[in-house]
C-alpha positions as CSV (number, residue, x, y, z in Angstrom):
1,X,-11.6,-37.0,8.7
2,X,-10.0,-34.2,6.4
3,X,-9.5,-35.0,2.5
4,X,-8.3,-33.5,-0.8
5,X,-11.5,-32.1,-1.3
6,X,-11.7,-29.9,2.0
7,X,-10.1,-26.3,1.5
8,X,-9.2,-23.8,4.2
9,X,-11.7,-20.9,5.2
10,X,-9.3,-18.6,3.3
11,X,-9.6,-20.6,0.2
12,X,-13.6,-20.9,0.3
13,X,-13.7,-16.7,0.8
14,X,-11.6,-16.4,-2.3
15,X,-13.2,-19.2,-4.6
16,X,-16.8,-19.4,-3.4
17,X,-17.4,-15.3,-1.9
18,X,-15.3,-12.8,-3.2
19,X,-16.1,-10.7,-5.9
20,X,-14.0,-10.2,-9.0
21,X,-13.1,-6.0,-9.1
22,X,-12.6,-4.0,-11.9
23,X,-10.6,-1.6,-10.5
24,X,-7.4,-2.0,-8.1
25,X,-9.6,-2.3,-4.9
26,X,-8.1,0.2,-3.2
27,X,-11.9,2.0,-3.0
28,X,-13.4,-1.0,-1.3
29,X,-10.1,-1.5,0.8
30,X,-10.1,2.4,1.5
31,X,-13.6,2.1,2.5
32,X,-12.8,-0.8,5.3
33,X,-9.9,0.9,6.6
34,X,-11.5,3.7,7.0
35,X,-14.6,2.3,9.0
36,X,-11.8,0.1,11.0
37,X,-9.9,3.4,12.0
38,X,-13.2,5.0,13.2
39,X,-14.1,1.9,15.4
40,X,-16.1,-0.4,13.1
41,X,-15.1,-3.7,14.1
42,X,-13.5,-6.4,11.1
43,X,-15.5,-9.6,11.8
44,X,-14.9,-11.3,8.5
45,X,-12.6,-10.8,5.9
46,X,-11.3,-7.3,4.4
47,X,-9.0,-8.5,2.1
48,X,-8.2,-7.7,-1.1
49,X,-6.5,-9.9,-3.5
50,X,-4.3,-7.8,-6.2
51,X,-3.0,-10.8,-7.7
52,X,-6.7,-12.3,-8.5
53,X,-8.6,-9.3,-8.4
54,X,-10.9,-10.3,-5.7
55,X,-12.6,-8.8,-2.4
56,X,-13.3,-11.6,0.2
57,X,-16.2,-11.0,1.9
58,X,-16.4,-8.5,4.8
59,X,-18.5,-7.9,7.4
60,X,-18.2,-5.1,9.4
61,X,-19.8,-4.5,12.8
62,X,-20.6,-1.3,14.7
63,X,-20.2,0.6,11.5
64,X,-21.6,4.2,12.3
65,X,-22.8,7.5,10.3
66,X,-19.4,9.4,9.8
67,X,-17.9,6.5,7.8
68,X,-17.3,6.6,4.6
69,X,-18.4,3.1,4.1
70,X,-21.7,4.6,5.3
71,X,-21.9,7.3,3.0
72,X,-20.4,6.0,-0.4
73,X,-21.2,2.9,-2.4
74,X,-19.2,0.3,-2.0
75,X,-19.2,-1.8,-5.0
76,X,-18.1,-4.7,-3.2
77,X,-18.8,-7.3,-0.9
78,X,-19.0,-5.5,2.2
79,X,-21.7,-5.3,4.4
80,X,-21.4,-2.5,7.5
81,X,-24.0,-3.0,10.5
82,X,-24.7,0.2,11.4
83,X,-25.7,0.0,15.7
């Protein structure tokens, strides 16, 4: 049985996983899109939030060498699985 108290996944990646970030995300975001476009797969999250500021979680799988996300820090809450 559902109540007030239950949020949607969404909700709990934004309030109880994201990360607040100092810039405008778009180096996190860049990052992700980058790894996507070379075949990384987006298993969770990727978002980022310009009206709060926040980076949900992401995991990325089959991240490889040539990304950028592989090369660069992140500074966010992104973890790549490199296979």
């Amino acid at each position: 049985m559902l109540d007030e108290r239950q949020v949607s996944a969404e909700n709990v990646l934004l309030q109880e996983g994201s990360l607040v970030v100092f810039t405008d995300g778009t180096d996190q975001a860049g990052l992700v899109d980058d790894a996507v476009n070379k075949g990384a797969e987006l298993a969770l999250g990727g978002k980022y939030h310009s009206e709060r500021r926040v980076m949900e979680p992401t995991i990325l799988l089959g991240a490889k060498k040539d990304m950028q996300i592989m090369q660069e820090e992140i500074f966010g809450p992104v973890l790549p699985i490199y296979v």
